[in-house]
Every structure is written in structure tokens, then in C-alpha cells.
PyMOL Python script that loads the backbone (N, CA, C, O; Angstrom):
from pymol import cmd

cmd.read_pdbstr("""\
ATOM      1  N   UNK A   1     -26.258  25.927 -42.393  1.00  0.00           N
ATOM      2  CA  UNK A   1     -26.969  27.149 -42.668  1.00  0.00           C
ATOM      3  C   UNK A   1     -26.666  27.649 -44.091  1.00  0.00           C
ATOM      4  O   UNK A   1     -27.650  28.296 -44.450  1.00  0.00           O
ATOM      5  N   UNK A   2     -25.721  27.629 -45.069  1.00  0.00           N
ATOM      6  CA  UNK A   2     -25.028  27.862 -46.117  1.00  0.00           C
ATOM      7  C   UNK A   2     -25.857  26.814 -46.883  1.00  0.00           C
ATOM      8  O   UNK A   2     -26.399  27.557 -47.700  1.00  0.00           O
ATOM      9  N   UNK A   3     -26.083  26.203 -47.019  1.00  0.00           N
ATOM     10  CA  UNK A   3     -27.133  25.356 -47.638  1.00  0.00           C
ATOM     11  C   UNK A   3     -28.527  25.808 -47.814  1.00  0.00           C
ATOM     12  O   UNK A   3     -29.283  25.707 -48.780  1.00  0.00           O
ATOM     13  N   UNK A   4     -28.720  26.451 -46.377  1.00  0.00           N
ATOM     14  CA  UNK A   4     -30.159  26.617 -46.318  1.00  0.00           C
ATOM     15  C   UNK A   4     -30.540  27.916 -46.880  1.00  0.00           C
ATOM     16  O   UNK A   4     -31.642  28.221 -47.336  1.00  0.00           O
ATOM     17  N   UNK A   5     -29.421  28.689 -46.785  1.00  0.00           N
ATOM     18  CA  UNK A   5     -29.168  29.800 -47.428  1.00  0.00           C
ATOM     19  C   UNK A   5     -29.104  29.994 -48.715  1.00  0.00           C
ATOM     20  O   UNK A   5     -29.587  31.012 -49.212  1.00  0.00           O
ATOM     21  N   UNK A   6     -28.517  29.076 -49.427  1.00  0.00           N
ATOM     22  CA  UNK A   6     -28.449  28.779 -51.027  1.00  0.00           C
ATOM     23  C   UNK A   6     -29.796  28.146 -51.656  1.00  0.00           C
ATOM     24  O   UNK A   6     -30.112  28.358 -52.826  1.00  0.00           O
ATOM     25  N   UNK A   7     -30.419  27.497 -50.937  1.00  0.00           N
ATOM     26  CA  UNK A   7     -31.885  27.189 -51.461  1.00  0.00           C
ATOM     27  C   UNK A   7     -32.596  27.869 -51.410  1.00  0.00           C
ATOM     28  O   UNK A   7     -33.632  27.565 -52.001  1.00  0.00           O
ATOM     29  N   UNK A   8     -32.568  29.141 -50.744  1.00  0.00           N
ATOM     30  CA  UNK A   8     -33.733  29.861 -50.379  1.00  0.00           C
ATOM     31  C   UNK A   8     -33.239  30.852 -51.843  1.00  0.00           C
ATOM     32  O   UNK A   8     -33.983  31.097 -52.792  1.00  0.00           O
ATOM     33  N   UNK A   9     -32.435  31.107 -51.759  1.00  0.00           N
ATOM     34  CA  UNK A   9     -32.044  32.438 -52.972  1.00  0.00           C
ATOM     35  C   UNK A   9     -32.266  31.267 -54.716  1.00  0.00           C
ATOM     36  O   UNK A   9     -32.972  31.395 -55.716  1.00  0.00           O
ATOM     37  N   UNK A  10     -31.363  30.352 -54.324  1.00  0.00           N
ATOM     38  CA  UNK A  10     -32.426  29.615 -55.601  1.00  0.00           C
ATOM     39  C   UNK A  10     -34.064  29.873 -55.871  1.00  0.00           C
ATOM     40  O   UNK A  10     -34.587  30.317 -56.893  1.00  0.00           O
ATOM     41  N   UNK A  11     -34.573  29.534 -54.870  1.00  0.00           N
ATOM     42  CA  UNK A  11     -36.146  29.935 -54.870  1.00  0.00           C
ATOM     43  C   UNK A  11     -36.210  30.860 -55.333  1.00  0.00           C
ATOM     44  O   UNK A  11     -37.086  30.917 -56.195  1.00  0.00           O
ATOM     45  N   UNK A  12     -35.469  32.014 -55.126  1.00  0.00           N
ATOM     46  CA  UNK A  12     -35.895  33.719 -55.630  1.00  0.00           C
ATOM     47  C   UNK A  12     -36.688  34.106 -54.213  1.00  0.00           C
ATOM     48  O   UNK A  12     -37.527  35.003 -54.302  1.00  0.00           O
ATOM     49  N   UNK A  13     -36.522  33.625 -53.208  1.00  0.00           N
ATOM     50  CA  UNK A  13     -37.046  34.076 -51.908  1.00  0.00           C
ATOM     51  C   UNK A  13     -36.051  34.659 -51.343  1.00  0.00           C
ATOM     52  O   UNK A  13     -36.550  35.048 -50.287  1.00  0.00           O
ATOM     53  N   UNK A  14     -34.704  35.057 -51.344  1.00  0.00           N
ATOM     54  CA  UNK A  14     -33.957  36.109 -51.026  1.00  0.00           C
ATOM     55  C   UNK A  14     -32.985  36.658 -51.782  1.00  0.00           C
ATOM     56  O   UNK A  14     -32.127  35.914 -52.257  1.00  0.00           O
ATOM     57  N   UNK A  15     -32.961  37.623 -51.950  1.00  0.00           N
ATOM     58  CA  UNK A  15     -32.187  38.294 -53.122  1.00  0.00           C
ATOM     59  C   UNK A  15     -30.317  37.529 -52.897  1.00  0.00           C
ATOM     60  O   UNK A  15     -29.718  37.074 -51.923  1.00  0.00           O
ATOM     61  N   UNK A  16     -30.047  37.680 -53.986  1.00  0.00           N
ATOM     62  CA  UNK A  16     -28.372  37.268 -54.503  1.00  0.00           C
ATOM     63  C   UNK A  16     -27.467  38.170 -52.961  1.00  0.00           C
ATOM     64  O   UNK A  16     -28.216  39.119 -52.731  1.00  0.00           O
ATOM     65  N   UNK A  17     -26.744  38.208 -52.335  1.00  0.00           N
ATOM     66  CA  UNK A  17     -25.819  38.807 -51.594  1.00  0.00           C
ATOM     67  C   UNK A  17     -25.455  39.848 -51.925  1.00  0.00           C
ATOM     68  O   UNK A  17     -25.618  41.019 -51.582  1.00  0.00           O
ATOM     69  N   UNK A  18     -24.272  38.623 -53.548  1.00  0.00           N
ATOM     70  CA  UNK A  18     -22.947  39.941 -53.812  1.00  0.00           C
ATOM     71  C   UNK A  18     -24.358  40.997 -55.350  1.00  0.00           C
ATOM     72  O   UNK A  18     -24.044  42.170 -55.550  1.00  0.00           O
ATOM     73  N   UNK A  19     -25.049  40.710 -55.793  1.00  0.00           N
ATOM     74  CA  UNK A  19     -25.805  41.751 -56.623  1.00  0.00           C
ATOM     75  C   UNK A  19     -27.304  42.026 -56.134  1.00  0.00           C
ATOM     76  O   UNK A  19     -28.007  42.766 -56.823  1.00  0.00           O
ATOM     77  N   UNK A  20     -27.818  41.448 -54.954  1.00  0.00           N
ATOM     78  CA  UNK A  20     -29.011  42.044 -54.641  1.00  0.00           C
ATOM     79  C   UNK A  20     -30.165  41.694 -55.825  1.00  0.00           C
ATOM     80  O   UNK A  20     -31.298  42.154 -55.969  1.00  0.00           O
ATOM     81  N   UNK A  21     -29.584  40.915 -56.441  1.00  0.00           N
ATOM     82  CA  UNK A  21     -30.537  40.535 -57.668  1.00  0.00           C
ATOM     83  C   UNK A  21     -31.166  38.815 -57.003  1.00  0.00           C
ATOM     84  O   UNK A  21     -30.701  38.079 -56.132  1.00  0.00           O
ATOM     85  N   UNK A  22     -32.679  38.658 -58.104  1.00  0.00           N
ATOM     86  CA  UNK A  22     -33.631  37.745 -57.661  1.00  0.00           C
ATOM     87  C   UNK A  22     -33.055  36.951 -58.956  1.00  0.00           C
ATOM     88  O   UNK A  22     -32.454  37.359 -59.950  1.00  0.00           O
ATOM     89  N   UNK A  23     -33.559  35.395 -58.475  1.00  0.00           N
ATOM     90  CA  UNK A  23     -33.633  34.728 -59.719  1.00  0.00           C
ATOM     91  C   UNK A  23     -33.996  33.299 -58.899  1.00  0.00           C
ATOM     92  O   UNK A  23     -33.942  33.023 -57.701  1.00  0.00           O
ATOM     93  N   UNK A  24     -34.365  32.565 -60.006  1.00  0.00           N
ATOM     94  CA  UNK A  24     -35.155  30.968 -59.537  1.00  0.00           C
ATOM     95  C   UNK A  24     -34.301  30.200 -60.302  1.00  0.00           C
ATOM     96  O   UNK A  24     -34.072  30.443 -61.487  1.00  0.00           O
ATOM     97  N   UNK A  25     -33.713  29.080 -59.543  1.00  0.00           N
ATOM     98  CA  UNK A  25     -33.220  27.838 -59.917  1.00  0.00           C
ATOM     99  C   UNK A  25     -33.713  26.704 -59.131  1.00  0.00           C
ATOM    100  O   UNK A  25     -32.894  26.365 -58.276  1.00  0.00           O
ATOM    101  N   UNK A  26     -34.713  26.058 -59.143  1.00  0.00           N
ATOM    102  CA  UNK A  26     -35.756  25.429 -58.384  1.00  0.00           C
ATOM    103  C   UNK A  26     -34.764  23.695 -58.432  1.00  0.00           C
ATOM    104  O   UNK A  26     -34.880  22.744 -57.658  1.00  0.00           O
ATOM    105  N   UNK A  27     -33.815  23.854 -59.689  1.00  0.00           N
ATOM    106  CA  UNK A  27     -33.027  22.253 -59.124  1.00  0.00           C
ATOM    107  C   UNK A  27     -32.093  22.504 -58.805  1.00  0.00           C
ATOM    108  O   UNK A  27     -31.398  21.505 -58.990  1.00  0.00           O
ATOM    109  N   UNK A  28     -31.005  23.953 -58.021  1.00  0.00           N
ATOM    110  CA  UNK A  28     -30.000  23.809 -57.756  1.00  0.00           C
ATOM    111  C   UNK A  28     -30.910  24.188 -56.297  1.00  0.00           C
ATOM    112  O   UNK A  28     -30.164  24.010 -55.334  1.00  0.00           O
ATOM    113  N   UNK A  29     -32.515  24.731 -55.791  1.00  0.00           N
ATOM    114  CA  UNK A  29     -32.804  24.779 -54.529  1.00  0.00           C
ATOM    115  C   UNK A  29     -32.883  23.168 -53.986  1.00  0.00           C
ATOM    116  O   UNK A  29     -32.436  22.721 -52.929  1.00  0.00           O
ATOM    117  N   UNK A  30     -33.737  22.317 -55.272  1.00  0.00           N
ATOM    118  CA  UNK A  30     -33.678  20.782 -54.593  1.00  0.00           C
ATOM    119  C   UNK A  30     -32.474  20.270 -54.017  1.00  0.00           C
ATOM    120  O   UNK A  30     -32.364  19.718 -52.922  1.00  0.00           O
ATOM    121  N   UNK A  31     -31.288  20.585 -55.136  1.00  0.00           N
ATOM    122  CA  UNK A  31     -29.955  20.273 -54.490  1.00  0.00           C
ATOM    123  C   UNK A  31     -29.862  20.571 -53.428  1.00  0.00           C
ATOM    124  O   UNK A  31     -29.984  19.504 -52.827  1.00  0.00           O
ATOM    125  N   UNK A  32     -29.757  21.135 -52.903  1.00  0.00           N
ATOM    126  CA  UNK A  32     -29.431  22.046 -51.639  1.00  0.00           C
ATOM    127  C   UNK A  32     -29.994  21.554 -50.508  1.00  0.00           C
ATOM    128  O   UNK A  32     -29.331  21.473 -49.474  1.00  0.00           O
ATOM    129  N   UNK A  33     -31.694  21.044 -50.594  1.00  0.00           N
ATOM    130  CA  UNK A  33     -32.487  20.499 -49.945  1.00  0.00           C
ATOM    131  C   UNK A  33     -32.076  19.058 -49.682  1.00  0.00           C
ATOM    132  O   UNK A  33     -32.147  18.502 -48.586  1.00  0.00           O
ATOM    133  N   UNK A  34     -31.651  18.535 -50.785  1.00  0.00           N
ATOM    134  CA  UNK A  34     -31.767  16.934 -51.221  1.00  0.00           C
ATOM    135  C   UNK A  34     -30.094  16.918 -50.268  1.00  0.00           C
ATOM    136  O   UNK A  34     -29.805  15.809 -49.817  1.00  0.00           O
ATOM    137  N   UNK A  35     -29.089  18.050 -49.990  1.00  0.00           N
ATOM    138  CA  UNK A  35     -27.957  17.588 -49.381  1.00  0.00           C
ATOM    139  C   UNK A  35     -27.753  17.270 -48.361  1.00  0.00           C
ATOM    140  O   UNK A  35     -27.035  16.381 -47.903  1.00  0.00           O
ATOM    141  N   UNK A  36     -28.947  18.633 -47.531  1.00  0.00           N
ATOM    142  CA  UNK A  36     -29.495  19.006 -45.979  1.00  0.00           C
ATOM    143  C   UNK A  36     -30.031  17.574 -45.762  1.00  0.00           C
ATOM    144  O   UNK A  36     -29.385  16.744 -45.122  1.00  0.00           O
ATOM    145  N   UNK A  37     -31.159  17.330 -46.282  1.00  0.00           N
ATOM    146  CA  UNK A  37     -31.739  15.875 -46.012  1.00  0.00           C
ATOM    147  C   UNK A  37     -31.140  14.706 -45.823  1.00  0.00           C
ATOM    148  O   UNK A  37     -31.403  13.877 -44.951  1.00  0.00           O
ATOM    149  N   UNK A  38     -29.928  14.624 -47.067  1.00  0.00           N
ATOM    150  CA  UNK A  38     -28.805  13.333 -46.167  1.00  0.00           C
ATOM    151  C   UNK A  38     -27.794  13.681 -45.261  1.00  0.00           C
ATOM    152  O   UNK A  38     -27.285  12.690 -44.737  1.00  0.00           O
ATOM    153  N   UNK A  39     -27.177  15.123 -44.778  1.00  0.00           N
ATOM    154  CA  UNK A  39     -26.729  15.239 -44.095  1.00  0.00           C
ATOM    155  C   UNK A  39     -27.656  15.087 -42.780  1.00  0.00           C
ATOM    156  O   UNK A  39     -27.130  14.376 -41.924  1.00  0.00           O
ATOM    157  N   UNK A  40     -29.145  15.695 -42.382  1.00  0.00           N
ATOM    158  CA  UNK A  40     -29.722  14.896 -41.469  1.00  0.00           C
ATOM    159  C   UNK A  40     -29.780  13.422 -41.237  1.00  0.00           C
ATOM    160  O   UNK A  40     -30.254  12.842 -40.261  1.00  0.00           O
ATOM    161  N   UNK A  41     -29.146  12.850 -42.437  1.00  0.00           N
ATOM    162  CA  UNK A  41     -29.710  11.269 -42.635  1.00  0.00           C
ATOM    163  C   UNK A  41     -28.747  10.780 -41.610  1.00  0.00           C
ATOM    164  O   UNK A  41     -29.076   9.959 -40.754  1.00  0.00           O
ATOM    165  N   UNK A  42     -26.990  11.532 -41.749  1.00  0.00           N
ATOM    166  CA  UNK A  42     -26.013  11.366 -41.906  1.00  0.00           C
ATOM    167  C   UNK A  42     -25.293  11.238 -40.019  1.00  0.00           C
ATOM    168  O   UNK A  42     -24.305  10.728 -39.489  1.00  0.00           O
ATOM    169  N   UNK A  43     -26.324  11.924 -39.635  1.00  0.00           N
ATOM    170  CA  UNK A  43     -26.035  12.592 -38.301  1.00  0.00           C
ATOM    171  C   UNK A  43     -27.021  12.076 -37.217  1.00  0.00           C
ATOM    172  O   UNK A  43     -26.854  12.273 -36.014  1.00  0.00           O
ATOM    173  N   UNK A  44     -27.918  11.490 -37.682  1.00  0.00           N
ATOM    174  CA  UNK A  44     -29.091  11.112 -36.959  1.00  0.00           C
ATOM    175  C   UNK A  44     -28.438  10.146 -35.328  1.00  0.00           C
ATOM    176  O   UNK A  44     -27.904   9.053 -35.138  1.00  0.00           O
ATOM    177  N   UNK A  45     -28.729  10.923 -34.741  1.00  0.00           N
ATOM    178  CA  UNK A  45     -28.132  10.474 -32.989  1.00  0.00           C
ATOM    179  C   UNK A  45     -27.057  10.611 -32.735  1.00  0.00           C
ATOM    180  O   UNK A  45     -26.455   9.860 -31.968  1.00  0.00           O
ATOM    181  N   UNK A  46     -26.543  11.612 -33.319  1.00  0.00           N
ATOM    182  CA  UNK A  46     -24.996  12.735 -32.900  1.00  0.00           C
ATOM    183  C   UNK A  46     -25.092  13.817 -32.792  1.00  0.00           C
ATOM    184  O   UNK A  46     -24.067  14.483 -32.646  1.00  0.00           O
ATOM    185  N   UNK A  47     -26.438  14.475 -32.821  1.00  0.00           N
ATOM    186  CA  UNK A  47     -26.790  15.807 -32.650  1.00  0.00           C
ATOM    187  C   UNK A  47     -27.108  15.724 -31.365  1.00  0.00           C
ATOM    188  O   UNK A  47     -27.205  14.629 -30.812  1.00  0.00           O
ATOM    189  N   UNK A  48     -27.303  16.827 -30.757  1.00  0.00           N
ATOM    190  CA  UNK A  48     -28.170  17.216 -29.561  1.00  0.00           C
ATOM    191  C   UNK A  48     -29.766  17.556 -30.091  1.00  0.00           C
ATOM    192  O   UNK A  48     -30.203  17.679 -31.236  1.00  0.00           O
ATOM    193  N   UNK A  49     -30.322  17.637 -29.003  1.00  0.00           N
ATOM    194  CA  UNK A  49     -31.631  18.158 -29.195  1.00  0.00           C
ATOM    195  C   UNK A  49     -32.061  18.890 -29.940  1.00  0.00           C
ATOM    196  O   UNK A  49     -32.824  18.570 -30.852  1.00  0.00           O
ATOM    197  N   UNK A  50     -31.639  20.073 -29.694  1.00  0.00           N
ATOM    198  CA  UNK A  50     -31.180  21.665 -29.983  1.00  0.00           C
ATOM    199  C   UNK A  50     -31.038  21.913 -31.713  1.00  0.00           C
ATOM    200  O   UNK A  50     -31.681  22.686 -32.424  1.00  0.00           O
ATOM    201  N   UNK A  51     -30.039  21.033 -32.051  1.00  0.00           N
ATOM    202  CA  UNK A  51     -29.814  20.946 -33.112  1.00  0.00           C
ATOM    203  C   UNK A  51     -30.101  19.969 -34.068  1.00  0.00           C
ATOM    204  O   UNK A  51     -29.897  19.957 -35.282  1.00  0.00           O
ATOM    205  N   UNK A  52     -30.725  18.966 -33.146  1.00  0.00           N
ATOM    206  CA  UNK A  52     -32.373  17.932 -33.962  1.00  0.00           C
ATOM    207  C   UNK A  52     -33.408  19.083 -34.251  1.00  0.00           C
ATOM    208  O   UNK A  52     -33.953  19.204 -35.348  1.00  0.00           O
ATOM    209  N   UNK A  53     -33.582  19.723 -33.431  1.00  0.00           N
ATOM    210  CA  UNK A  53     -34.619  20.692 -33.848  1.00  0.00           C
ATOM    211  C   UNK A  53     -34.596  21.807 -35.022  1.00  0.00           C
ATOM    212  O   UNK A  53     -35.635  22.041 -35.639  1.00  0.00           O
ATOM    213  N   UNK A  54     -33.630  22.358 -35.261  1.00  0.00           N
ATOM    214  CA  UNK A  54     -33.019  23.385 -35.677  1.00  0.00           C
ATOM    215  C   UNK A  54     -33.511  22.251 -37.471  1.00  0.00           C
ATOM    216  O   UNK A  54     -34.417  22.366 -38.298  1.00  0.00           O
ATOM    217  N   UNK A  55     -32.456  21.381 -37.335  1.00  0.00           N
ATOM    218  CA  UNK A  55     -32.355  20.643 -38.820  1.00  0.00           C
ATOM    219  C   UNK A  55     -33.937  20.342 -39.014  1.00  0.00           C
ATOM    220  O   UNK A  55     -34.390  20.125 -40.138  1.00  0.00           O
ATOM    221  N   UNK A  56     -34.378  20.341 -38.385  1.00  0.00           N
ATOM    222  CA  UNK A  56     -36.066  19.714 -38.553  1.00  0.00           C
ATOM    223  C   UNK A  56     -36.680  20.558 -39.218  1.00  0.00           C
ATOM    224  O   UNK A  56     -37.218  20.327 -40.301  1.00  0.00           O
ATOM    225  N   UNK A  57     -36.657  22.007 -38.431  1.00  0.00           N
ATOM    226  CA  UNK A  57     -37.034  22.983 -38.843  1.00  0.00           C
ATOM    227  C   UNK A  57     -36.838  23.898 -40.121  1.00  0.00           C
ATOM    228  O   UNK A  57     -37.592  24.480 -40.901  1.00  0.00           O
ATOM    229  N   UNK A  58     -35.437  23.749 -39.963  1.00  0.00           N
ATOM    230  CA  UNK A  58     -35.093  24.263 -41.684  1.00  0.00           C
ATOM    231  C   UNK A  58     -35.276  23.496 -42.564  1.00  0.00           C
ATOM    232  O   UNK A  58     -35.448  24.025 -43.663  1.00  0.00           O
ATOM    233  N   UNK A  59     -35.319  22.126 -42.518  1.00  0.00           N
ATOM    234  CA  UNK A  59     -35.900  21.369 -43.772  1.00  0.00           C
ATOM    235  C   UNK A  59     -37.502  21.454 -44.078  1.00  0.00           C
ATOM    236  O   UNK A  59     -37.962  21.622 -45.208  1.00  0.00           O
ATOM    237  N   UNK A  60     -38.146  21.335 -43.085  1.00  0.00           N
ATOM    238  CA  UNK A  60     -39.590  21.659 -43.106  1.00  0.00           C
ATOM    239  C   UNK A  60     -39.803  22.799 -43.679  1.00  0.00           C
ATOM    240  O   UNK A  60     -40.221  22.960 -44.825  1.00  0.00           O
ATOM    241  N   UNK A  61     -39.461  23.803 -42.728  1.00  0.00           N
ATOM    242  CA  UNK A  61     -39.485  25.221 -43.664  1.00  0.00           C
ATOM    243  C   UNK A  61     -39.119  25.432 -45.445  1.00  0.00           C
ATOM    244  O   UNK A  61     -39.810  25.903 -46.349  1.00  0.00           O
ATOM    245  N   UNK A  62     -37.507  24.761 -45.439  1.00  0.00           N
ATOM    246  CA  UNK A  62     -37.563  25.008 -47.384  1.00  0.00           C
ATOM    247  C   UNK A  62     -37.803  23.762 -48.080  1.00  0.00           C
ATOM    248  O   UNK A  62     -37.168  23.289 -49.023  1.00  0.00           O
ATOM    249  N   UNK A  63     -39.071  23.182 -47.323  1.00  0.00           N
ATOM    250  CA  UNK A  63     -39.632  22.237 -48.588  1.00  0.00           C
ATOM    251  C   UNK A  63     -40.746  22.666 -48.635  1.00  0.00           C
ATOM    252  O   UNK A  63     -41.212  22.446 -49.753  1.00  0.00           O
ATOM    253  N   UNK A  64     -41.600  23.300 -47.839  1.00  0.00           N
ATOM    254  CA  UNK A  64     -42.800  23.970 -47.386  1.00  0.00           C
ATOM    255  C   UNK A  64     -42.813  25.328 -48.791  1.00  0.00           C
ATOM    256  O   UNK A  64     -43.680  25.567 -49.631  1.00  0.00           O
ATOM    257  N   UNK A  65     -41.313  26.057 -48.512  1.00  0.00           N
ATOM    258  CA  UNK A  65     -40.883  26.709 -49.584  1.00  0.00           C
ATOM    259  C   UNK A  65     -41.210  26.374 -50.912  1.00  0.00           C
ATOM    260  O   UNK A  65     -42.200  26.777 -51.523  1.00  0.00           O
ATOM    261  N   UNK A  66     -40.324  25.608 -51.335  1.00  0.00           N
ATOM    262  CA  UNK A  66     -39.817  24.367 -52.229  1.00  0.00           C
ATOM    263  C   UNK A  66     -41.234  24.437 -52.866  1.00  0.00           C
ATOM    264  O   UNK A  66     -41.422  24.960 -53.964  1.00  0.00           O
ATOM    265  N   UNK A  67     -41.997  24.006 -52.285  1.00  0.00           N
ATOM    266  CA  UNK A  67     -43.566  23.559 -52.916  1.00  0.00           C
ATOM    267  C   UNK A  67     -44.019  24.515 -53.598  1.00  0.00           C
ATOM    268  O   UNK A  67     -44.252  24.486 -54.806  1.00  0.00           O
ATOM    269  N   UNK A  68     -44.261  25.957 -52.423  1.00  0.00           N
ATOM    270  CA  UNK A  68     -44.749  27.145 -52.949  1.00  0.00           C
ATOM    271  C   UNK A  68     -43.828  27.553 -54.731  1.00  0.00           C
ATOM    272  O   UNK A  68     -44.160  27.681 -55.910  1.00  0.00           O
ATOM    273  N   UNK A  69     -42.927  27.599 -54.134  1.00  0.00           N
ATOM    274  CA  UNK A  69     -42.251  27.943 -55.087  1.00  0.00           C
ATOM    275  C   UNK A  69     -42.535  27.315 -56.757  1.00  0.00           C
ATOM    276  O   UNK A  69     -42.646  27.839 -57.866  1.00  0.00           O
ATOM    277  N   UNK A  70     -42.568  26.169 -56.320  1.00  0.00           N
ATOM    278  CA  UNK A  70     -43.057  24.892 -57.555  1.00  0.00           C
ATOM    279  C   UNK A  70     -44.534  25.428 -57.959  1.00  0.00           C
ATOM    280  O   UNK A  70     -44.813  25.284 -59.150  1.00  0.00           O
ATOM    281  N   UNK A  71     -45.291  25.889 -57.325  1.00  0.00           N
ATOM    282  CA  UNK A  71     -46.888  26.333 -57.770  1.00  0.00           C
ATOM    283  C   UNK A  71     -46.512  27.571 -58.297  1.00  0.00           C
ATOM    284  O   UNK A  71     -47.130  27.898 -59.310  1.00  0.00           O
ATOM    285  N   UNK A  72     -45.537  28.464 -57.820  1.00  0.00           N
ATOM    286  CA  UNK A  72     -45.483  29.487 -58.466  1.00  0.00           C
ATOM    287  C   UNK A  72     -45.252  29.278 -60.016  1.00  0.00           C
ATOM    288  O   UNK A  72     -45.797  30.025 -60.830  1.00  0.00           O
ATOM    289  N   UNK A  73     -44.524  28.362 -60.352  1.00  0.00           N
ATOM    290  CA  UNK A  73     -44.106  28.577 -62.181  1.00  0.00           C
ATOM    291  C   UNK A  73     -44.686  27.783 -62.051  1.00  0.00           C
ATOM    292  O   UNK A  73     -44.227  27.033 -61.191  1.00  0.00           O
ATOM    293  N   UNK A  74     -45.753  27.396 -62.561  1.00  0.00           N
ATOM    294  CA  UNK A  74     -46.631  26.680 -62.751  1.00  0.00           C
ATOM    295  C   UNK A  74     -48.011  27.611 -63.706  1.00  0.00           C
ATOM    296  O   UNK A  74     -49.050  27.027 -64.015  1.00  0.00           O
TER     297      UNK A  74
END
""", "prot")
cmd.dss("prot")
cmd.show_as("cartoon", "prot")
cmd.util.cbc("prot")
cmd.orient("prot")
């Protein structure tokens, strides 16, 4: 979740924690994405269901992000 959490505020889709401030770093969000993705790689048939789903979902979701985000500075 700390991952998924750090990509999203890279995006500038949720403000900073400790200053409540916005800002975009669109390759420290890929990072973040690109870590989630081999840690799914990493785990594949040691999860439960539950939490096959969960990882599915948050990667889908911040690449879905990810994209938007990429059209935005554009």
C-alpha cells in the first residue's frame, strides 16, 4: 500500500502528507508502479485470492492513473 501511496502523490493526485502540498514526478510514480508490478511478478501463487485481487486492482487503477496523468503534461 506504501507504494501505491507514493505513486499516487507523485502523480499530484494526492496531496504530500507531511505539507499538504501537490506536485508531479511522473518517473518516481513509474517507479513505484514498475516495483508493485515485480513484486506481483514476485508472489504470483503465494497470495490468496483476496489479495490477487487487491494487487490487480491497485495496479490497474495507478496505471489507468499513470496514463491520465501522462496526457495531462502533455
Amino acid at each position: 500500500m506504501s507504494f501505491a501511496s507514493a505513486a499516487m502523490i507523485s502523480m499530484g493526485r494526492v496531496p504530500e502528507p507531511a505539507t499538504g502540498t501537490i506536485h508531479r514526478d511522473l518517473a518516481t510514480a513509474q517507479q513505484n508502479i514498475d516495483i508493485l508490478t515485480l513484486l506481483q511478478e514476485k508472489t504470483r501463487g503465494n497470495l490468496n485470492a483476496d489479495e490477487e485481487r487487491l494487487m490487480d486492482q491497485i495496479l490497474y487503477e495507478l496505471r489507468m492513473s499513470f496514463v491520465e496523468a501522462m496526457k495531462e503534461g502533455q
